[in-house]
Backbone as a ProteinNet text record, in pm:
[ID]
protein_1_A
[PRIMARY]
XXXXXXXXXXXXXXXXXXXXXXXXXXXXXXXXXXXXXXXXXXXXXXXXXXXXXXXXXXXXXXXXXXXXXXXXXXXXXXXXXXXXXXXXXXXXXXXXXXXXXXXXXXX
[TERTIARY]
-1822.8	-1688.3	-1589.5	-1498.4	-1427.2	-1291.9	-1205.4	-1056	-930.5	-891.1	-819.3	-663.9	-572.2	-433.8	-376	-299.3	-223.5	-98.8	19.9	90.2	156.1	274.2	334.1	451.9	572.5	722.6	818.1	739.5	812.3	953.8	1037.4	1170.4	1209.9	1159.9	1209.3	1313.1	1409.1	1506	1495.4	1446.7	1453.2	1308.7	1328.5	1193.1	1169.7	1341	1363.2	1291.1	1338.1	1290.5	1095.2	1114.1	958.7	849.8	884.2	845	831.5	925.7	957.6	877.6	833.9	754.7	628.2	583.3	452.5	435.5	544.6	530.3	481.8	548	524.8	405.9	400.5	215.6	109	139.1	38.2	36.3	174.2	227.2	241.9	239.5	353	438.5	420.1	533.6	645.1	760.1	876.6	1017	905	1006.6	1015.6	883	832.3	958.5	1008.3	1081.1	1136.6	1011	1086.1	1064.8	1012.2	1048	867.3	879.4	685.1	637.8	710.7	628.3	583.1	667.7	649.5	486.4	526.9	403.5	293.4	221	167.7	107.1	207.2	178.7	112.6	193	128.8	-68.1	-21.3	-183.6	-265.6	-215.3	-364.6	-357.3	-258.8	-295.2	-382.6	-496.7	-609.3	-547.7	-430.9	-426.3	-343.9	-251.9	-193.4	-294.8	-369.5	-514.1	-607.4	-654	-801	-909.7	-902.3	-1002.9	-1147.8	-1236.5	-1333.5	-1331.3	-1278.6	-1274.6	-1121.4	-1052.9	-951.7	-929.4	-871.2	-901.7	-725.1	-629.4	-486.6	-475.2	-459.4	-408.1	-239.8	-173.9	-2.9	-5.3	114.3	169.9	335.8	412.1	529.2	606	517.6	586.9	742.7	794.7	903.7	1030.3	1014.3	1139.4	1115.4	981.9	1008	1072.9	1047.9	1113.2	972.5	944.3	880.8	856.1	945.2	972.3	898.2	970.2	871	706	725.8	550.2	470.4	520.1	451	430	533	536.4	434.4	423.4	372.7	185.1	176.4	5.3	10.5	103.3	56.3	25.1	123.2	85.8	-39.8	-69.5	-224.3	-352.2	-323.2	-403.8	-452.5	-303.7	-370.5	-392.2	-369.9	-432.4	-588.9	-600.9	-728	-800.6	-760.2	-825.4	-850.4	-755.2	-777.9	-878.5	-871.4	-963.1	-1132.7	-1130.5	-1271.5	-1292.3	-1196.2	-1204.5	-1314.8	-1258.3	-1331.2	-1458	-1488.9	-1601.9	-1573.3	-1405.1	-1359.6	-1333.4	-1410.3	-1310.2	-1225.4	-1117.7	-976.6	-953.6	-886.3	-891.3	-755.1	-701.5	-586.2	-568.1	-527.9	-533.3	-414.6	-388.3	-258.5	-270.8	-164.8	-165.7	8.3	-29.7	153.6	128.1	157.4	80.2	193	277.6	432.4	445.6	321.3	321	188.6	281	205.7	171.9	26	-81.2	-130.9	-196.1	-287.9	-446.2	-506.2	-644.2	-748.4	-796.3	-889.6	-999.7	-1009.4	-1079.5	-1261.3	-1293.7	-1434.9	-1520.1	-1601.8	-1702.7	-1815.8
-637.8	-600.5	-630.3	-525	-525	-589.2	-665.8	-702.9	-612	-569.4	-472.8	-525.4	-471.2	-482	-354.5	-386.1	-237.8	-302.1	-163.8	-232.1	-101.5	-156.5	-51.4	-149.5	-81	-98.5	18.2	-28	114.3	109.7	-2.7	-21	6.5	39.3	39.2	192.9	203.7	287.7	337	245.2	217.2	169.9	265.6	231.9	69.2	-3.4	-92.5	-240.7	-209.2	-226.2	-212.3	-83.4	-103.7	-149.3	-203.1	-276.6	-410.5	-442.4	-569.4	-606.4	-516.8	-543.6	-576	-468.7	-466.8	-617.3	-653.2	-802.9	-873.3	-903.8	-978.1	-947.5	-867.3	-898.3	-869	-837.2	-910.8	-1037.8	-1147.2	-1245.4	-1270.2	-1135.9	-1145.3	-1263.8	-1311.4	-1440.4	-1385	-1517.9	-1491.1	-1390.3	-1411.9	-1346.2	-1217.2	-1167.2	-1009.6	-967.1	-813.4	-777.1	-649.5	-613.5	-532.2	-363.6	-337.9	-218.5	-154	-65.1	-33.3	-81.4	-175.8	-209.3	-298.5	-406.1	-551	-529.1	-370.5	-388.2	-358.1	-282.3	-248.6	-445	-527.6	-616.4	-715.5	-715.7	-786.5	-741.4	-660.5	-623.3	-624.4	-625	-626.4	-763.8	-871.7	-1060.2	-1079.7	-1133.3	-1187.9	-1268.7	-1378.3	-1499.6	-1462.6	-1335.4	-1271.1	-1201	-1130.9	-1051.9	-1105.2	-1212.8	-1289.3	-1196.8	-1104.9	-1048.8	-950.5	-995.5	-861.2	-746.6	-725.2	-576	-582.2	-433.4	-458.6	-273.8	-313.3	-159.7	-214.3	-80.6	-81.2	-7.1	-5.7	128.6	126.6	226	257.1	354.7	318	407.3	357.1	478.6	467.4	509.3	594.4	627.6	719.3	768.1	820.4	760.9	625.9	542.8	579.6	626.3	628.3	776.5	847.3	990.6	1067.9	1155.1	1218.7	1168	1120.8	1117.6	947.7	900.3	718.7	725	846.3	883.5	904.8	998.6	1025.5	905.8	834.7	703.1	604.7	581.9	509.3	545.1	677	725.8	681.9	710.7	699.7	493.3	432.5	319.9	274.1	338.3	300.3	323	478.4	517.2	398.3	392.1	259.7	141	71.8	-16.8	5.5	99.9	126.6	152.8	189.8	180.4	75.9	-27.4	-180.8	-209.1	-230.5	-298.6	-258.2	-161.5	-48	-132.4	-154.1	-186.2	-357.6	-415.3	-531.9	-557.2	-429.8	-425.6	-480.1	-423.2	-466.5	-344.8	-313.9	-175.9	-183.1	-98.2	-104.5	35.2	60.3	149.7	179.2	300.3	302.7	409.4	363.4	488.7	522	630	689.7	747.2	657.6	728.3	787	940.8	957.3	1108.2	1159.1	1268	1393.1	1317.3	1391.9	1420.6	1357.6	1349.2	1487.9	1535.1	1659.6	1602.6	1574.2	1540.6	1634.6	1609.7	1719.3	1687	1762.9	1722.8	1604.4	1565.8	1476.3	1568.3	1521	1642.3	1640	1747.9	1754.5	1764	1674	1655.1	1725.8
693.8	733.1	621.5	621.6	492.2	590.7	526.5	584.7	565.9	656.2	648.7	738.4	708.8	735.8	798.6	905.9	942.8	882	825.6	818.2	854.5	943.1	1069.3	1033.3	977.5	1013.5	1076.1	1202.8	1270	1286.6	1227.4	1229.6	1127	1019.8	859	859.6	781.5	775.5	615.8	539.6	398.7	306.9	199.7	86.9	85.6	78.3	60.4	181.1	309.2	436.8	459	458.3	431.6	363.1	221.4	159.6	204.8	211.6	282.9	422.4	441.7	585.9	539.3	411.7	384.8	337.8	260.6	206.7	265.6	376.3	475.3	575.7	603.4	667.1	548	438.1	371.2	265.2	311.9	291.7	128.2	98	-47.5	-85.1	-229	-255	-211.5	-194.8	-139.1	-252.7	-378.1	-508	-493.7	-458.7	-398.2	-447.9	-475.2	-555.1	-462.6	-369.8	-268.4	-336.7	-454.9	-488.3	-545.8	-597.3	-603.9	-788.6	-847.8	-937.6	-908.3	-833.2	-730.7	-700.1	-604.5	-509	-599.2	-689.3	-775.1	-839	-875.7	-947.6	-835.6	-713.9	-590.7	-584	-522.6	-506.8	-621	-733	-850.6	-898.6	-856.1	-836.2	-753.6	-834.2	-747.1	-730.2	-714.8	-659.3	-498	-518.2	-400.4	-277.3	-351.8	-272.8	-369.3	-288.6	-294.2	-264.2	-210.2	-114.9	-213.3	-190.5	-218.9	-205	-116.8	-88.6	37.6	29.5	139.3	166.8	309	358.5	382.1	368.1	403.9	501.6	637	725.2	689.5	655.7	632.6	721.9	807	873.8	891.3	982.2	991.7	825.7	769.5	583.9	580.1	704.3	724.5	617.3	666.4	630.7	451.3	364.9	255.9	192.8	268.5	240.4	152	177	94.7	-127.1	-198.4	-314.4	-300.9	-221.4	-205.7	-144.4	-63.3	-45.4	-166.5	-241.3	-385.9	-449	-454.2	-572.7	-479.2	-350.2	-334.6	-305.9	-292.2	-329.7	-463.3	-598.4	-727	-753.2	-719.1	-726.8	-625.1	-497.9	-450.4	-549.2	-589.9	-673.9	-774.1	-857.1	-972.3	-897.6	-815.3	-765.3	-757.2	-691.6	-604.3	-788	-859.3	-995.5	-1076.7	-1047.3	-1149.3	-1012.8	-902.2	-844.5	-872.1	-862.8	-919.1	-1068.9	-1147.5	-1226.3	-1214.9	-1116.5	-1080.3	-997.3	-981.4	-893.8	-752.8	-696.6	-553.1	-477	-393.1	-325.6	-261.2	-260.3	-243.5	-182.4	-40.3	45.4	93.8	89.5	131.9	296.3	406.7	509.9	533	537.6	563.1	722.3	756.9	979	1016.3	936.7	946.6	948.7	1097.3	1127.6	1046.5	1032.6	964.4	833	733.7	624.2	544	496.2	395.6	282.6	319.5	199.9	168.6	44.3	-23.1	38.9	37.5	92.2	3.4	36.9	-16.4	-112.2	-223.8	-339.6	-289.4	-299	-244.1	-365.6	-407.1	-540.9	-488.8
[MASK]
+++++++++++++++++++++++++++++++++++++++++++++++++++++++++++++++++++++++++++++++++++++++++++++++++++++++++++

C-alpha cells in the first residue's frame, strides 16, 4: 500500500487559499510560501515527504482557475520526475469533473 492524501479545499476561493490547504494536510513547514515554487520545493524535500512512494488525490481545482491548473499539472509533472528520479513513485489524481484535461498519452 502506497500512502496517499486527499486533499479537498472545498472552501478555497484562491490559488492562494488552496495552497494553503494543501500545506496543511500534508503538514508543510509553517514558512510554506503558499505559491507553486514553494510547492514544487516542498514535495521534492525528502525531509518534508519522507515517503517511498505517495499517491495525491486533488480535487476541488476550481478555486485555481484554469491558468493555476496548468501550472499546477506542470509542477506535478516535475515532481513526479525528480521523484522517478529517486526510484520513488509519485502519483498525482485529479477528481474535478469540471476540469478539461488532455487525455492521458497512450504508449
Amino acid at each position: 500500500n502506497y500512502p496517499s492524501f486527499v486533499i479537498s479545499p472545498k472552501n478555497a476561493t484562491s490559488t492562494v487559499e488552496w495552497l494553503q490547504v494543501l500545506a496543511q494536510q500534508l503538514n508543510f513547514p509553517t514558512h510554506f510560501g503558499a505559491n507553486f515554487d514553494a510547492l514544487y520545493d516542498c514535495l521534492c524535500d525528502s525531509e518534508v515527504m519522507p515517503q517511498a512512494a505517495c499517491i495525491l488525490v486533488l480535487e476541488h481545482l476550481d478555486a485555481l482557475g484554469e491558468a493555476g491548473c496548468d501550472t499546477l499539472i506542470a509542477v506535478l509533472q516535475a515532481v513526479a520526475d525528480e521523484w522517478r528520479e529517486q526510484q520513488r513513485p509519485f502519483w498525482a489524481l485529479f477528481n474535478a469533473a469540471g476540469l478539461d484535461l488532455d487525455p492521458l498519452p497512450q504508449k
